[in-house]
KOLKOL-67644 format. One record per residue: residue number from 0; residue in three letters; x, y, z of N, C-alpha, C in turn. Coordinates in nm, 3 decimals, always signed. Each point is the difference from the previous one (the first is absolute). Layout:
<pts>
NUM|ala|X|Y|Z|X|Y|Z|X|Y|Z;
...
</pts>
This chain:
<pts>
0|unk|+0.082|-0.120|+0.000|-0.082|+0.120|+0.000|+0.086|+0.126|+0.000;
1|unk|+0.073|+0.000|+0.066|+0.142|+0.109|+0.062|+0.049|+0.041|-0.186;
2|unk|+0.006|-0.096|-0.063|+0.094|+0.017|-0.112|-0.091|+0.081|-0.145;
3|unk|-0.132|-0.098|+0.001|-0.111|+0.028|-0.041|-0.007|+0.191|+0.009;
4|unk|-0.043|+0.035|+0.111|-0.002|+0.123|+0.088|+0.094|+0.037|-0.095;
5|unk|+0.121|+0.036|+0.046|+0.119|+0.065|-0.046|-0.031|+0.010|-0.125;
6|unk|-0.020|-0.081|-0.101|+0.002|-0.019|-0.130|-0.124|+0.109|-0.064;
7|unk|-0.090|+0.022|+0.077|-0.108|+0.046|-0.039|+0.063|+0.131|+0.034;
8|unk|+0.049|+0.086|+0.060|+0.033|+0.115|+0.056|+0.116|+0.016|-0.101;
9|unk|+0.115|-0.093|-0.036|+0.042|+0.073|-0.123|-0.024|+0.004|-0.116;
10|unk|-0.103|-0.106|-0.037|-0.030|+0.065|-0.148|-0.138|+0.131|+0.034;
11|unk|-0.089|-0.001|+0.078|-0.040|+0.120|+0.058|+0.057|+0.141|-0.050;
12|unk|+0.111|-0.028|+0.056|+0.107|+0.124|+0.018|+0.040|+0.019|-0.136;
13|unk|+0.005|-0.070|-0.094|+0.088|-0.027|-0.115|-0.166|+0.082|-0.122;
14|unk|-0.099|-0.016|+0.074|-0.096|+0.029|-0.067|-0.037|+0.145|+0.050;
15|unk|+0.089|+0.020|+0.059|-0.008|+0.152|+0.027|+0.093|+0.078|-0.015;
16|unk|+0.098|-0.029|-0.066|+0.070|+0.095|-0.116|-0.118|+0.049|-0.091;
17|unk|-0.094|-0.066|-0.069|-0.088|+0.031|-0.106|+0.020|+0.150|+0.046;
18|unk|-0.035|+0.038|+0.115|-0.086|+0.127|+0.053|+0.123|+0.140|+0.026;
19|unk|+0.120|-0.105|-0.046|+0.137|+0.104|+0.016|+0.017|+0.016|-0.152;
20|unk|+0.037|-0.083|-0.064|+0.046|-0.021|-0.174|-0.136|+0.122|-0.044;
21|unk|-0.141|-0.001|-0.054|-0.051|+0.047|-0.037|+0.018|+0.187|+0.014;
22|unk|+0.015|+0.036|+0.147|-0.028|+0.147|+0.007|+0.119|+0.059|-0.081;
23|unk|+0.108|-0.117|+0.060|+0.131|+0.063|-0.002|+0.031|-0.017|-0.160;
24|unk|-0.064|-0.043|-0.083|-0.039|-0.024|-0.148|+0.152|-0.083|-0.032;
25|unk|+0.033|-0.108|+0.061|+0.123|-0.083|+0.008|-0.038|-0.113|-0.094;
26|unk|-0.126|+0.001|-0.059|-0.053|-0.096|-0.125|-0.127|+0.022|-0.051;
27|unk|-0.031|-0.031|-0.084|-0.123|+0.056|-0.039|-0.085|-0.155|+0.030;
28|unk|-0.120|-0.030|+0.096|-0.129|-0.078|-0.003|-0.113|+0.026|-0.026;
29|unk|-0.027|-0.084|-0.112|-0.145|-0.008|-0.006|-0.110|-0.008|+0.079;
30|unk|+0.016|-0.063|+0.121|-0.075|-0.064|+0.079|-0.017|+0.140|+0.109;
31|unk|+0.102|+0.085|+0.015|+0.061|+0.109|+0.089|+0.041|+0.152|-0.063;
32|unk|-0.106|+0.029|-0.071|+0.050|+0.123|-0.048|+0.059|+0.092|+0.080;
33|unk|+0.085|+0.104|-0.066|+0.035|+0.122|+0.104|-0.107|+0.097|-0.046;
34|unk|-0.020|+0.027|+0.152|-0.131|+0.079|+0.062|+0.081|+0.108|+0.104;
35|unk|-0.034|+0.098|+0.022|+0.009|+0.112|+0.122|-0.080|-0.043|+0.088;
36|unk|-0.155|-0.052|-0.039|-0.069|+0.016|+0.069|-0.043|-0.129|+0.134;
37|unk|-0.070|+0.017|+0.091|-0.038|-0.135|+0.080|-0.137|+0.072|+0.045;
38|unk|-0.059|-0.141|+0.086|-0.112|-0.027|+0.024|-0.178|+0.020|-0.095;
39|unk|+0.114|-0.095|-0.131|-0.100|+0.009|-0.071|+0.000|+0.128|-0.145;
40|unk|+0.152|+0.073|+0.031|-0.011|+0.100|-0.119|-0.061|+0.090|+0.099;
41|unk|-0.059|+0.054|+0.143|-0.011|+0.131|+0.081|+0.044|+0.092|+0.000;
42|unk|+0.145|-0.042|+0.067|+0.050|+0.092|+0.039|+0.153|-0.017|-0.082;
43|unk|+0.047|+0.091|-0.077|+0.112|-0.007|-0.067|+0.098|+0.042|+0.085;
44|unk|+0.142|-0.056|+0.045|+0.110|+0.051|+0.089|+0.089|+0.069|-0.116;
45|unk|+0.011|-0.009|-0.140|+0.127|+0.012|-0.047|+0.076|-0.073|-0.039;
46|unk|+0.100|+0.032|-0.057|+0.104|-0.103|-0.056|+0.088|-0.022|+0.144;
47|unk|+0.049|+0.091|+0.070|+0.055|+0.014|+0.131|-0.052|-0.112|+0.114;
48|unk|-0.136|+0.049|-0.009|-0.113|-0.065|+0.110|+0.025|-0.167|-0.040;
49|unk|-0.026|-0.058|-0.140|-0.034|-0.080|-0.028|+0.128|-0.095|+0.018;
50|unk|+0.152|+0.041|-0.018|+0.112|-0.052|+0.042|+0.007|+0.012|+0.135;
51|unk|-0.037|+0.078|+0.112|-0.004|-0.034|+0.154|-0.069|-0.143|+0.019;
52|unk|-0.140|+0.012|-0.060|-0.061|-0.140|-0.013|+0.078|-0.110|-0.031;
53|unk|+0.050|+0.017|-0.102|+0.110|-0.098|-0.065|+0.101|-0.072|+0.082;
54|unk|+0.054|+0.127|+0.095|+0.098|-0.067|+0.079|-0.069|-0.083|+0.118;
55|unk|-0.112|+0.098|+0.078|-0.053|-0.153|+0.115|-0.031|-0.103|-0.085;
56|unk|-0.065|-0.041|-0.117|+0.035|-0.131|-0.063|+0.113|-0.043|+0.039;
57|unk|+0.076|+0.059|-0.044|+0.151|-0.101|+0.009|+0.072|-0.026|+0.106;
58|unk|-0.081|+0.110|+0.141|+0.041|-0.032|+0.101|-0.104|-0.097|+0.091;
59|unk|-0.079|-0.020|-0.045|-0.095|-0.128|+0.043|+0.047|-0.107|-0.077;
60|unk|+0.057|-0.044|-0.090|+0.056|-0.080|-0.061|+0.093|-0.069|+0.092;
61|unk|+0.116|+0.123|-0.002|+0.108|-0.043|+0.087|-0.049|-0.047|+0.130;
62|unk|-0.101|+0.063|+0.085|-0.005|-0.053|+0.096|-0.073|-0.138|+0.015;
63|unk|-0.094|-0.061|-0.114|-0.023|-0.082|+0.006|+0.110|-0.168|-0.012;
64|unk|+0.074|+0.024|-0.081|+0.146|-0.061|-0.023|+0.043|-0.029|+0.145;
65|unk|-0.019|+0.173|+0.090|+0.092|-0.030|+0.117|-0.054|-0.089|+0.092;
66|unk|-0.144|-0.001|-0.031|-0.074|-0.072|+0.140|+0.005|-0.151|-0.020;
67|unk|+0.028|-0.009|-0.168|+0.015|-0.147|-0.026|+0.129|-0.015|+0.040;
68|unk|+0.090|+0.033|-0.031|+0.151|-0.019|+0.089|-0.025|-0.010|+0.147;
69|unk|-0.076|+0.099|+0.080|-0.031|-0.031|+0.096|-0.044|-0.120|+0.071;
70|unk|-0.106|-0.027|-0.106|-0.099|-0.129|+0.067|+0.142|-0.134|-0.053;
71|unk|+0.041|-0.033|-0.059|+0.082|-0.074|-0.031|+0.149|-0.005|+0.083;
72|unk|+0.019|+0.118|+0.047|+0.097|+0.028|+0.119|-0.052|-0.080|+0.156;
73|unk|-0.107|+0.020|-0.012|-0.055|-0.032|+0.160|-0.015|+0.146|+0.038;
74|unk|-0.023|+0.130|-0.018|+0.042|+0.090|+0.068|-0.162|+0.076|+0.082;
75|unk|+0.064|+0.031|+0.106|-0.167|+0.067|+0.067|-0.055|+0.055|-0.077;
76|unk|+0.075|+0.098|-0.089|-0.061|+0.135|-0.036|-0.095|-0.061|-0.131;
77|unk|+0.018|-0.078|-0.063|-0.089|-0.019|-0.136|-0.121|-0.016|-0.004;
78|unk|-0.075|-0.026|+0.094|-0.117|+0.007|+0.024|-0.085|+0.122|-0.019;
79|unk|+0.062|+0.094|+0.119|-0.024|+0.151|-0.051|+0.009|+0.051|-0.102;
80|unk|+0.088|-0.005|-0.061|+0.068|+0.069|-0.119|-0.127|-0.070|-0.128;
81|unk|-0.026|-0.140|-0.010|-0.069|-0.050|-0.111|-0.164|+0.118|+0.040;
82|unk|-0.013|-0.028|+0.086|-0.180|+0.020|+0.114|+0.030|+0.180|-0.106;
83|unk|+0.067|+0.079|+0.019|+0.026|+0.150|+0.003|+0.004|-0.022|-0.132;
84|unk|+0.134|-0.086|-0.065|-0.017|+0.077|-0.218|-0.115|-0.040|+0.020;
85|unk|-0.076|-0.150|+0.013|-0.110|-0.012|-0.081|-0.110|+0.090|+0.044;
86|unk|+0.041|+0.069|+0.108|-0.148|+0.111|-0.009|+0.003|+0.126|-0.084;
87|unk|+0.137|-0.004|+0.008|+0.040|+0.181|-0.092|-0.007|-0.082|-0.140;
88|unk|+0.022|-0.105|-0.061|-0.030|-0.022|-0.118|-0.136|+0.005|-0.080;
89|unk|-0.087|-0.093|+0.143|-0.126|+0.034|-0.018|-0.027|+0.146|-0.067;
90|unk|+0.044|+0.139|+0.090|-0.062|+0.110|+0.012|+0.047|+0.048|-0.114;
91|unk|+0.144|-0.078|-0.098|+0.058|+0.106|-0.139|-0.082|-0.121|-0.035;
92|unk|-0.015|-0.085|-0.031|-0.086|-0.098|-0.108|-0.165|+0.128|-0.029;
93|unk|-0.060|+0.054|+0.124|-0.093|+0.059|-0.014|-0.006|+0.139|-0.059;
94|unk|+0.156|+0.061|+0.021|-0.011|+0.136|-0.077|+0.001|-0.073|-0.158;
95|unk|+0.070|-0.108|-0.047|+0.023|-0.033|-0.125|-0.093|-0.086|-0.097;
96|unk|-0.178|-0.029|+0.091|-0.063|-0.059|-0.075|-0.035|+0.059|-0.099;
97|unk|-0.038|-0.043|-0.122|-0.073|-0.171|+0.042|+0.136|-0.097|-0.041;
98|unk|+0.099|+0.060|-0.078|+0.125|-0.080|-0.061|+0.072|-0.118|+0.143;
99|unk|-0.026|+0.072|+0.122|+0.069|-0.088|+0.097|-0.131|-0.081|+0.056;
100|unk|-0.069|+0.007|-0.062|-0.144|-0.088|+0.065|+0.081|-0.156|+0.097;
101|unk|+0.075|-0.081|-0.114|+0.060|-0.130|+0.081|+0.092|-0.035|+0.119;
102|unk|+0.075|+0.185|+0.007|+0.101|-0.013|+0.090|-0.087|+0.004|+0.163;
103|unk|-0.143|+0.058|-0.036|-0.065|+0.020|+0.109|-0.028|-0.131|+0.069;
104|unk|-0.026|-0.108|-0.107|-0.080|-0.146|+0.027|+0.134|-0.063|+0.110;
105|unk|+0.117|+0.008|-0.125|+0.104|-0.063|+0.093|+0.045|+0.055|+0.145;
106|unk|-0.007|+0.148|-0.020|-0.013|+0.040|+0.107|-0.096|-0.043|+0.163;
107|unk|-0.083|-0.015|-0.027|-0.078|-0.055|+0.052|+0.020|-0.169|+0.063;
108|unk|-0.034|-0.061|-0.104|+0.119|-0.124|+0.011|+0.143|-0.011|+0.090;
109|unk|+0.041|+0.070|-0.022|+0.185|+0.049|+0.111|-0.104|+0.004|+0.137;
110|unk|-0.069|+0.092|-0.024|-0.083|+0.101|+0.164|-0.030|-0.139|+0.073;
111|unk|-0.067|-0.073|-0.068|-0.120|-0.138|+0.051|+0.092|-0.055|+0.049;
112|unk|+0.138|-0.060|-0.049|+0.065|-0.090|+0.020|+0.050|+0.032|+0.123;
113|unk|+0.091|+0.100|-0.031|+0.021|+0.044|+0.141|-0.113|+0.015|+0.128;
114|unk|-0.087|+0.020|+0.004|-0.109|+0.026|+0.073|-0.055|-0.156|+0.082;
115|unk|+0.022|-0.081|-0.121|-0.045|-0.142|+0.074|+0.100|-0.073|+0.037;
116|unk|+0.143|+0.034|-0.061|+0.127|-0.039|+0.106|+0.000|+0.056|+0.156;
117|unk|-0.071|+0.126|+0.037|-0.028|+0.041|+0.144|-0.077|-0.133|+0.053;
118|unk|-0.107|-0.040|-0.052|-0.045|-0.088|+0.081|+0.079|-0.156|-0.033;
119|unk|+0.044|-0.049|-0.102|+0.007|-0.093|-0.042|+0.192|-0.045|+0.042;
120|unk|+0.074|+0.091|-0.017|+0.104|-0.010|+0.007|+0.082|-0.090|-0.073;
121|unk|+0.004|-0.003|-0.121|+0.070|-0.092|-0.096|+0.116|+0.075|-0.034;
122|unk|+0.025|+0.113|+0.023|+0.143|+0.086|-0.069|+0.049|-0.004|+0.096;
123|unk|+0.134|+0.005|-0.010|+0.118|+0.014|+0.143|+0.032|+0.098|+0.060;
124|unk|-0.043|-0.007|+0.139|+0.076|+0.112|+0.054|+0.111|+0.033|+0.070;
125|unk|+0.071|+0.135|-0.005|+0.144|+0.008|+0.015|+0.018|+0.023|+0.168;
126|unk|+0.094|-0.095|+0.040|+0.003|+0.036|+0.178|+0.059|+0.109|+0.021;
</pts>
């Protein structure tokens, strides 16, 4: 399960470059046009605005990587760290619908898992 876990948190993470590559116009996607705008085309930030966005992508990325290093370390802290990106991912998945519609599902998915490891205790914890 431990490995499973991990595995899911880095390709996760790996699926959240999408949200760095696009603003920062580092390739052109079909699937991911470059847009200024979020929540739907609302509220436009800019070309500026829209690369700040860009970077918490890539820094929820990274941190997702880290929590899988974490959880694969044994280390206290990964728990937190997964519980926290996947909520701030949640919240950029929502400035960026409907294009991040799936990151929300998985998101969710991460949340649950963790949530029923509180009661269930199948992941390891660090002494």
């Amino acid at each position: 399960m431990r490995w499973a876990l991990a595995g899911l948190f880095v390709l996760h993470g790996v699926a959240h470059l999408v949200g760095f590559v696009a603003p920062w116009q580092l390739a052109q996607l079909d699937e991911v046009p470059y847009r200024t705008t979020v929540l739907g085309g609302t509220i436009d930030l800019g070309d500026s605005g829209i690369r700040v966005v860009g970077v918490l992508w890539l820094l929820l990325a990274l941190a997702f990587v880290a929590a899988a290093i974490g959880l694969l370390a044994d280390r206290a802290w990964w728990r937190a760290l997964a519980l926290s990106v996947s909520t701030l991912s949640i919240a950029l998945c929502a400035l960026q619908w409907p294009e991040s519609r799936v990151g929300v599902i998985v998101n969710a998915g991460i949340l649950g898992v963790l949530l029923l490891d509180g009661w269930l205790s199948w992941l390891p914890v660090a002494a």
